[in-house]
LOFI-157840 format. One record per residue (C-alpha): z, y, x; residue in one letter. Coordinates in steps of 0.02 Angstrom, whole numbers. Each point is the difference from the previous one (the first is absolute). Layout:
{{Z,Y,X},"A"},
...
***
This chain:
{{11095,7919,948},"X"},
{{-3,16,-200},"X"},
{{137,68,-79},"X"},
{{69,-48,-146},"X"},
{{118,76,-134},"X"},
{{89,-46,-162},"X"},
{{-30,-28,-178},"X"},
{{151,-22,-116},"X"},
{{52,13,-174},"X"},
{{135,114,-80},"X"},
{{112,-126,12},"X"},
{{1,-58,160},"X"},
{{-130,-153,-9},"X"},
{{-104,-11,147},"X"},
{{-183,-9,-68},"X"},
{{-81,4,176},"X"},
{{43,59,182},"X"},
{{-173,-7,71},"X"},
{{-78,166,-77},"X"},
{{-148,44,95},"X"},
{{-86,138,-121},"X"},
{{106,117,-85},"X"},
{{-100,99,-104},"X"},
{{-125,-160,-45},"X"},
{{202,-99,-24},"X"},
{{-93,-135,117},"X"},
{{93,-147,74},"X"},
{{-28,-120,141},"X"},
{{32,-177,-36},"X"},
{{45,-80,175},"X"},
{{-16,-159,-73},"X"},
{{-182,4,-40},"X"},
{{-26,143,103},"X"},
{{-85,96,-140},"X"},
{{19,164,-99},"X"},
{{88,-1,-157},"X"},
{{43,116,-142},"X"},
{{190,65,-23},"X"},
{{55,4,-179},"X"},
{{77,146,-78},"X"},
{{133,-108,-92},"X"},
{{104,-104,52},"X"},
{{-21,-204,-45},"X"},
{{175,-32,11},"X"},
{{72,145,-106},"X"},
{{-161,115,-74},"X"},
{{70,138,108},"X"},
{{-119,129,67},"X"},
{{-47,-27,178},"X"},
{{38,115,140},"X"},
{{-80,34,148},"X"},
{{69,156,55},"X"},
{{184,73,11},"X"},
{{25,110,-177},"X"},
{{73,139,86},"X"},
{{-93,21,176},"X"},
{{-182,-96,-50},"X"},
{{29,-91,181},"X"},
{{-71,-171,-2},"X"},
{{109,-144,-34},"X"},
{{40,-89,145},"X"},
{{-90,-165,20},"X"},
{{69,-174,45},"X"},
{{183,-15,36},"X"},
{{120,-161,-27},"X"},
{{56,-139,73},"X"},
{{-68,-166,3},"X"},
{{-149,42,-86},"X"},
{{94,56,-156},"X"},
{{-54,210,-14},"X"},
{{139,109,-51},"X"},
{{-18,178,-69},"X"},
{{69,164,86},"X"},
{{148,59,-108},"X"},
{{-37,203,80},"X"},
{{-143,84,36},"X"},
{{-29,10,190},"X"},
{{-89,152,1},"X"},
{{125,98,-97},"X"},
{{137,-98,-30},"X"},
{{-35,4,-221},"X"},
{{76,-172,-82},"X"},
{{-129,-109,-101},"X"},
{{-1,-17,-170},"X"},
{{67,-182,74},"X"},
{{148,29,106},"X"},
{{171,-71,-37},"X"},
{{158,105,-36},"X"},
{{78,-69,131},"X"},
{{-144,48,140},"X"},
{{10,196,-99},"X"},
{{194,-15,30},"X"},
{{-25,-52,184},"X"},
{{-134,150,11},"X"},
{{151,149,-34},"X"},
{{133,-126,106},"X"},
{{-87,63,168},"X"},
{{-22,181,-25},"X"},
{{174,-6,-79},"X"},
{{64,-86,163},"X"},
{{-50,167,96},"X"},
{{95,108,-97},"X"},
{{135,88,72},"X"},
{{137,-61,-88},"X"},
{{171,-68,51},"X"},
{{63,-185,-48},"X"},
{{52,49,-153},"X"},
{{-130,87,-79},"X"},
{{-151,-126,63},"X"},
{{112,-118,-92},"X"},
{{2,120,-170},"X"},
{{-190,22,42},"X"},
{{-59,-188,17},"X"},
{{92,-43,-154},"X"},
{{-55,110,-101},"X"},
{{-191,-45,76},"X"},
{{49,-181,-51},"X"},
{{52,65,-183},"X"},
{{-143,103,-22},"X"},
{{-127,-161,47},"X"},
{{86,-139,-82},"X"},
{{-63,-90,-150},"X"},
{{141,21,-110},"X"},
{{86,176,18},"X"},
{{25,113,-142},"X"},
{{-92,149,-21},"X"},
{{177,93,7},"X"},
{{36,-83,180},"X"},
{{-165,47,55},"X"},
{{6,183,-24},"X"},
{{158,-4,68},"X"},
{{-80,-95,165},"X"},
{{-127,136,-5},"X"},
{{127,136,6},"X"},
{{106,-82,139},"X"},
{{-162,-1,101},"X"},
{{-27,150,-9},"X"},
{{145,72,55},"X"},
{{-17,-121,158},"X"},
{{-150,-16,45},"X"},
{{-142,118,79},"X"},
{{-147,110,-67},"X"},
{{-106,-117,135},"X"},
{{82,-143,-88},"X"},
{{-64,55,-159},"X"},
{{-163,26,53},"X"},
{{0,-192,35},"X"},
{{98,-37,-154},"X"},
{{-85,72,-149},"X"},
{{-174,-93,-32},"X"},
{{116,-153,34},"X"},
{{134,46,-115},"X"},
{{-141,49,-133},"X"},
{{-75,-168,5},"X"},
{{186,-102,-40},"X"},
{{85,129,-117},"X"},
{{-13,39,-179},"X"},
{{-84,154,-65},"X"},
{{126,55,-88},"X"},
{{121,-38,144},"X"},
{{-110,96,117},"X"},
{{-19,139,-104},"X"},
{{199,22,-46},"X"},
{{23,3,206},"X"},
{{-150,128,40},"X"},
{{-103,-137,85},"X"},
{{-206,16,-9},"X"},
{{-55,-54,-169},"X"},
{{-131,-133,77},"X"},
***
């Protein structure tokens, strides 16, 4: 059985899902059951094309969707990196889990979640943020952390993660 993987732009497009030759960036169409060249920009948006996870180099994975319509893994599922694609809101759901673990009574995992929401919403002042940032890490774990930081480094500021000692990027 052939197996297929991923190609998708920077932002999220899918550009194909049926990736037979890597290092050739080779596709199978199944509708004409021929070979076909992957682009290395993306039609939709001029994006550069993907084909492997930026942090790991794992494959994409291939076809995956409903109905026919292919959707695009938000996390790498080799090693668990975001895409250049993936939504604040998937990032934020990312820390909820670990953070869920913690051992923390009522009221802190209260304290903690909130200031996870602050620290991954659209709208929060820089101010609020390293606030958030400090709150966190009074509560939460060094295991936590490890989780937390390339996350946190792809949603906050530069200037916000350098005021609160986070990686620079």
């Amino acid at each position: 059985m052939t197996s297929y993987f991923g190609a998708i732009c920077r932002s999220g497009h899918v550009v194909d899902f049926y990736v037979t030759d890597h290092a050739r960036r080779i596709g199978y169409n199944p509708t004409t059951y021929t070979s076909c060249p992957i682009d290395n920009f993306c039609a939709d948006c001029g994006s550069a094309v993907l084909l492997y996870c930026p942090s790991c180099s794992q494959p994409l994975p291939g076809f995956r969707g409903a109905f026919g319509v292919p959707e695009a893994d938000e996390f790498c599922r080799q090693c668990g990196a975001a895409f250049p694609w993936t939504s604040r809101q998937s990032l934020a759901a990312r820390l909820r889990d670990p953070l869920a673990n913690e051992q923390l009574d009522a009221h802190d995992r209260m304290e903690a979640q909130e200031a996870l929401d602050t620290l991954t919403a659209d709208d929060t002042s820089d101010a609020a943020k390293k606030r958030a940032v400090g709150r966190l890490k009074q509560l939460a774990s060094a295991a936590w952390w490890g989780v937390a930081n390339p996350v946190l480094v792809s949603v906050l500021s530069a200037e916000v993660r350098k005021q609160t000692g986070l990686p620079p990027g």
